[in-house]
C-alpha positions in Angstrom: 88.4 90.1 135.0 91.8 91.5 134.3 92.7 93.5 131.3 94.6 90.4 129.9 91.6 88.2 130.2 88.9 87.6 127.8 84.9 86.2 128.2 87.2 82.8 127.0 89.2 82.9 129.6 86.6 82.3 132.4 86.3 78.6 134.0 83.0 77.6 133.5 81.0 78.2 136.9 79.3 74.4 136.9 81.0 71.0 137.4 83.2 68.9 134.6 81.5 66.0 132.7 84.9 64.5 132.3 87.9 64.9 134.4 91.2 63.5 133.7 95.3 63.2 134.1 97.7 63.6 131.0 99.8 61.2 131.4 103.1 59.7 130.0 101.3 57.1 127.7 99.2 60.7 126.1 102.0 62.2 124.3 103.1 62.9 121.0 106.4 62.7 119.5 107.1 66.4 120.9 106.4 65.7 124.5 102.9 67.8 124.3 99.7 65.4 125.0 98.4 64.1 122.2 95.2 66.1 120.0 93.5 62.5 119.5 93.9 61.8 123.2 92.3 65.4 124.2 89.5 64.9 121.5 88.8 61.6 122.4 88.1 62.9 126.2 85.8 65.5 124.9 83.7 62.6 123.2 83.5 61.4 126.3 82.6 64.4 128.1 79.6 64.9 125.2 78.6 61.2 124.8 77.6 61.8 128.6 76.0 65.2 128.2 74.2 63.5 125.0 73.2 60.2 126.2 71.7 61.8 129.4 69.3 64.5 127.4 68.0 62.0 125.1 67.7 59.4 128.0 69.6 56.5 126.1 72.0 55.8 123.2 73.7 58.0 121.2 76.6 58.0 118.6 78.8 60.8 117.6 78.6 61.7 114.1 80.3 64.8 113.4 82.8 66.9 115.0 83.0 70.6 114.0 85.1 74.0 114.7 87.9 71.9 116.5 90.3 74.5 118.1 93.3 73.7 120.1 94.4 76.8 122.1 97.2 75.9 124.2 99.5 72.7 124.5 98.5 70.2 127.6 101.5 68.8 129.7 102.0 65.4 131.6 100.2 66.0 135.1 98.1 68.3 134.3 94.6 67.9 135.0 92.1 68.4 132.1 88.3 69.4 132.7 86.3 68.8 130.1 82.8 71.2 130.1 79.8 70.6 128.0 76.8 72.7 127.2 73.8 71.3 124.9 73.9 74.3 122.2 70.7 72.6 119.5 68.1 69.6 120.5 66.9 68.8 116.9 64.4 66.0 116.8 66.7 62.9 116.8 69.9 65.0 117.2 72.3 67.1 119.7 74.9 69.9 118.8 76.9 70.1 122.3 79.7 72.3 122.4 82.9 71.0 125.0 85.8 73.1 126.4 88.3 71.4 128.1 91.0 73.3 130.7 93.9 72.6 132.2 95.2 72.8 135.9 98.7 72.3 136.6 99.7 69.8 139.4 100.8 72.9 141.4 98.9 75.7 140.7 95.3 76.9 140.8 95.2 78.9 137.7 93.0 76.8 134.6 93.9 77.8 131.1 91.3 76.5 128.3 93.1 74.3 125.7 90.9 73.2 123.7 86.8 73.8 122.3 84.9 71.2 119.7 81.3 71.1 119.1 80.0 67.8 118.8 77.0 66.3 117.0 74.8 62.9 117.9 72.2 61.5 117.2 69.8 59.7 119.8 69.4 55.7 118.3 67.1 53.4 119.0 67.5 49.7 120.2 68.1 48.2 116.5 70.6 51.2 115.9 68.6 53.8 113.7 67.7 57.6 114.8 64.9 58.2 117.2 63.5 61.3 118.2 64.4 62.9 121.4 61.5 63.7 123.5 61.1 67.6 124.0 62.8 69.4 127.3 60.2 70.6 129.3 62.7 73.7 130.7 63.2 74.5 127.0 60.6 77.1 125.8 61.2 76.4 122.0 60.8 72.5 122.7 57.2 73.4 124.8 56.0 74.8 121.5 
């Protein structure tokens, strides 16, 4: 790590959930891709993470501590990384960071964080609990 470079500015060292291509259609009035188009990927990249650790659906339900670092650009590429931060018993806190890659460099800048909430649902639509991680040691107890 360089001088310049903070704990932040580290790629995550595991694959994307969601990766994608700004494109043309994705920007704002300014030219910059759109915040709703970036957040909307990151509720992709958690509705996977979420629907996978409680083994069916899920629906988003609150988005907190939104921070957008640095502007994307058409072409870049965006990564989007998720990490399950709180398994409550029908509900999942999963923080997301998404990075960019330039078409022609390898350099990744991160341009964006959210954590995102869900809840697990049942097959008529209400919560239902999430059965317990057996490599968590708090959910063994």
């Amino acid at each position: 790590m360089t001088s310049k470079e903070t704990a932040t500015d580290i790629l995550p060292d595991r694959q994307p959930s969601v990766r994608a291509v700004a494109m043309p259609s994705d920007t704002n009035p300014s030219g910059d891709i759109f915040g709703g188009w970036l957040m909307s990927q990151m509720d992709l990249a958690a509705g996977t993470a979420a629907a996978r650790r409680a083994k069916g659906r899920t629906a988003t339900v609150f988005v907190d501590t939104m921070s957008f670092l640095r502007p994307v650009h058409v072409g870049d590429e965006v990564s989007f990384f998720t990490e399950i931060i709180h398994t409550g018993r029908t509900s999942l806190r999963i923080n997301v960071e998404a990075w960019r890659q330039t078409r022609f460099a390898e350099t990744s800048d991160k341009v964006t964080e959210g954590v995102f909430t869900f809840v697990a649902l049942d097959d008529e639509g209400r919560p239902r609990p999430i059965d317990p991680d057996p490599q968590d040691p708090v959910s063994k107890a």
